[in-house]
N, C-alpha and C positions, 0 to 999 in steps of 0.2 A: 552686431558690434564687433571691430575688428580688435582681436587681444594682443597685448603688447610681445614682441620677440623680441627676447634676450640674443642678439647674437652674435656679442664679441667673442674675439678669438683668444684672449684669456684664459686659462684654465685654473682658477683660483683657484676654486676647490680642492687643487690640490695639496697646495698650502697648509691644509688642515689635517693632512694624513701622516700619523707619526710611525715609522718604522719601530722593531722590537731593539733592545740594546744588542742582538745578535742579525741583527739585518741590516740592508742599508737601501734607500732608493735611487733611484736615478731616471733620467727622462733621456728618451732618442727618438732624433728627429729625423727621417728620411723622405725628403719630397713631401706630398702629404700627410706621410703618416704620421704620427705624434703618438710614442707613447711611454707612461707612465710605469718605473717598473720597482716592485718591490722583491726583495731575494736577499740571500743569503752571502751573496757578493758580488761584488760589480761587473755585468754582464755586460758592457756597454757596446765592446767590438762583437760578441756573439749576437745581442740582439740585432745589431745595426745588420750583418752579415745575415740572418734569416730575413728581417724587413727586407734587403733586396732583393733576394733569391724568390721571394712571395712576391712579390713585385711582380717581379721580372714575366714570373708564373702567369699571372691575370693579365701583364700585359700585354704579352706573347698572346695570350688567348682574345682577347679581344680587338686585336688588331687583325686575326683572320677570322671572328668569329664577331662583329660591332654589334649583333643582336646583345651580345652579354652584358656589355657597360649600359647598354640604354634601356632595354626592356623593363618595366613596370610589372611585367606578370613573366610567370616559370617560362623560362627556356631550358629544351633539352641540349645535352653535351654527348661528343661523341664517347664511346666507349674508351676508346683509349687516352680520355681525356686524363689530367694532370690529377693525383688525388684533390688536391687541397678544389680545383676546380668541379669536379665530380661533388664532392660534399658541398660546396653553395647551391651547386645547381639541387642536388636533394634537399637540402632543407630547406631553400625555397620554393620550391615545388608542392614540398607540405603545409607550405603557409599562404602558396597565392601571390607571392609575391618576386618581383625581379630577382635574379641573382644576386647584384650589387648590396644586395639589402644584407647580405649576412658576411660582407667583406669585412668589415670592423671586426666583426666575431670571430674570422675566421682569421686572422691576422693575431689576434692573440693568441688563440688556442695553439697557432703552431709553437709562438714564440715559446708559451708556457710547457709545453708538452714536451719541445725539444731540449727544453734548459733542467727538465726535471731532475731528468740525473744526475745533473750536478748543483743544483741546490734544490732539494726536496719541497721548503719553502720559497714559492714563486707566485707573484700576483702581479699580470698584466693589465691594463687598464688602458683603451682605447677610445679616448672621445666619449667616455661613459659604459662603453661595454667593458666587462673585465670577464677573466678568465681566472680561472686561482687553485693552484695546489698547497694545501696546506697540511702543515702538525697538529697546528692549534686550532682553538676556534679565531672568526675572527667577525668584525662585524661589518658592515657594509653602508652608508648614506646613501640616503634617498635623496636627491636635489630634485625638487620641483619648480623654486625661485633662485634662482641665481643673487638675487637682491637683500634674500632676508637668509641664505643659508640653509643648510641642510639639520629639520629639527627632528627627524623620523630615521631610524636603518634596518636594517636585518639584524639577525645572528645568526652564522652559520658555524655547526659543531664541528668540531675537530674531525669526527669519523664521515663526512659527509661529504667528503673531497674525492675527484676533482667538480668543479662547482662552477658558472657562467653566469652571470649577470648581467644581462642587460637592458638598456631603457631605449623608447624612445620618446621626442615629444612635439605638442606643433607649436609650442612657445620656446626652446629652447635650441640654439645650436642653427646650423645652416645646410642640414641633410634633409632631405624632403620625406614632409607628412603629410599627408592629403586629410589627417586632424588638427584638430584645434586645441589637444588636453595638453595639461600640465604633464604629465607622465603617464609611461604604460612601461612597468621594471619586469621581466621574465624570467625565473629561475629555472636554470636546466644543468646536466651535466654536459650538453654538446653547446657550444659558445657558435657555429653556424648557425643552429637552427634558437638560440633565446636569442640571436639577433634578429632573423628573419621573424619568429613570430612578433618580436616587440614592435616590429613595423607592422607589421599585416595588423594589430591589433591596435594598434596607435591612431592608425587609417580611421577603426572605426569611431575614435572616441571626437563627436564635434558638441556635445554637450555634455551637462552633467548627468542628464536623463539616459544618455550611453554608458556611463558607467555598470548598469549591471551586463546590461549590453556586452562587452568586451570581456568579466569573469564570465560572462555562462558563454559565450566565442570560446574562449580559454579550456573550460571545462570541456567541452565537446571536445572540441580539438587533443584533450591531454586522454581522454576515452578513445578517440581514433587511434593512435599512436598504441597504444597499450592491446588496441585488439590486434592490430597488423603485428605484433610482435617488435615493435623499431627499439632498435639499441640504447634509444635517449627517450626520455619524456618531457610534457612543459610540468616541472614539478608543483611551479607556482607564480603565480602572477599578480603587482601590487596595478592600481590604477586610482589617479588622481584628474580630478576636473575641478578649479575654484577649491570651495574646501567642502568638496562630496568626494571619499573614499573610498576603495573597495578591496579587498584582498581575498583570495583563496589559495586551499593547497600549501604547501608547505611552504607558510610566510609568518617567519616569527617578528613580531616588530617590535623593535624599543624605541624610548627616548632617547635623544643626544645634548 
């Protein structure tokens, strides 16, 4: 049975996100990229100014290097490649999956990491990946239907920063899954590699009988990681098919 894809370009959900009376949001738009920004004060020329200089970075690279944008499985980069290029290429490497696949992730984390020092509290939000440095706690929506809203989120603690979130899914949005699930959300501190896994692991979910399928993929994968010694971990992983659920790892869930 073929399931329904949600995939207007819309980004309602964001609608529903209220800044603190000491924050403010804003949205920048640069050629593809779209994003969502929460902070301490309006970044809007700095963000725009990193989106293109990241840009410029992947696009520089895949104009002499077309394996990058297209590949579906890990390509290596040369040593002297660009940082930000160097890190997609590892953490998709550890997930099995294209480069491209942790572009979203990696687009935030620089915006957020470069804006830090000047406002401490900073949450990028990319087409559903976010990236977030914070004071406080704060909590996070899960969107599995676009239709009925987000009834599920996280929390994440105040001390638990900086923190990546991201999803992917094969009913939602118009980025390629080779699944069929409602959602596959990844918690990490590195926002390349909880984008690359949420695809490698979205890949596997084409029923609800995949479900535990993708937490014990997760778990392995978060045990790999921890013996190689690697600087990031997948901390935690939610995963939705229909209404069969599954979480492990550090995933605390509330109602909304």
């Amino acid at each position: 049975m073929t399931r329904k894809k949600h995939i207007g370009h819309a980004r309602d959900y964001r609608k529903n996100v209220t800044p603190s009376t000491e924050e403010t949001s804003f949205q920048v738009v640069v050629e593809q990229t779209d994003l969502f920004v929460i902070a301490q004060k309006n970044l809007s020329s700095e963000v725009a100014a990193i989106i293109h200089e990241v840009r410029s970075v992947i696009k520089a690279h895949i104009f002499l290097n077309p394996q990058f944008g297209t590949s579906l499985t890990p390509v290596a980069v040369p040593k002297d490649a660009d940082p930000i290029i160097t890190a997609m290429a590892h953490a998709t490497a550890l997930c099995g999956v294209g480069p491209m696949a942790a572009v979203a992730g990696a687009v935030a984390q620089e915006v957020a990491t470069r804006l830090q020092p000047i406002s401490e509290n900073i949450i990028v939000e990319n087409g559903g990946d976010i990236f977030m440095n914070s004071t406080v706690p704060r909590r996070v929506a899960l969107l599995s239907d676009p239709e009925s809203g987000s009834k599920i989120g996280l929390i994440i603690k105040s001390d638990e920063f900086p923190v990546s979130i991201c999803s992917s899914s094969g009913t939602i949005g118009h980025s390629l899954s080779l699944g069929s699930g409602d959602l596959v959300t990844v918690r990490s501190q590195d926002g390349r590699f909880a984008d690359a896994a949420a695809t490698a692991l979205a890949n596997l979910l084409k029923s609800p009988a995949d479900v535990a399928l993708v937490i014990e993929k997760a778990r392995t994968l978060s045990e790999s990681l921890t013996k190689s010694g690697a600087e990031f971990g997948l901390d935690g992983v939610f995963v939705q098919y229909d209404s069969k659920i599954g979480a492990w790892g550090n995933i605390e869930l509330i109602a909304l």
